[in-house]
C-alpha positions, 0 to 999 in steps of 0.5 A: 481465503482466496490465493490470488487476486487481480487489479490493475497497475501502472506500468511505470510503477510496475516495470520501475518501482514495484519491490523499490518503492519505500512507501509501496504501490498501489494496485486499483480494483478496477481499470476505471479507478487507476484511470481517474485516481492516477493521472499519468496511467492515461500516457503510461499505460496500465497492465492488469495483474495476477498478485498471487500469496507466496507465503505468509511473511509476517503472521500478524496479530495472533490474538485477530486471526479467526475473529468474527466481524463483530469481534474486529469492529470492536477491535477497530474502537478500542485503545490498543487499535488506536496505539496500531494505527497512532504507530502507523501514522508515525511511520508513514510520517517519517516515510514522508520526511524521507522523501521530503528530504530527498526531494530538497537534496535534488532541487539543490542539485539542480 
């Protein structure tokens, strides 16, 4: 397992909202990506970044750690991977009526 990797940030994102961000940033593989995927990093700027593993926070699925490739796509199709990803989606749902919400509080401000 490698102990760090490296990507490219927009610097906005990365001096204002990294660690504040509900929802989370993304780090691209590649200057290109962030380039074409993040229209604001052409007036922003981008910083290459070092993201290095700490600790492990949260240990995760005991029963997939060690799994072969072949094990974790048979995982991927089955009803209790349907269950993960249909609570995920439910969260990020809720993220999404969060700022929603947000979003039309401010415009009332306005």
């Amino acid at each position: 397992m490698k102990k760090f990797r490296t990507g490219y940030i927009d610097i906005t994102d990365f001096d204002y909202e990294l660690g504040e961000a509900r929802s989370g940033n993304v780090v691209y593989p590649s200057l290109e990506d962030i380039l074409e995927t993040q229209s604001c990093s052409h007036e922003c700027g981008v910083y290459k970044v070092k993201v290095s593993i700490i600790e492990i926070a949260h240990q995760g699925a005991a029963e997939l750690q060690g799994k072969t490739m072949e094990e974790l796509e048979a995982y991927q199709k089955s009803e209790e991977y349907l269950n993960h990803i249909t609570e995920k989606l439910q969260k990020a749902e809720a993220n999404a009526a969060f700022w929603k919400n947000k979003v039309e509080r401010l415009k009332a401000k306005l």
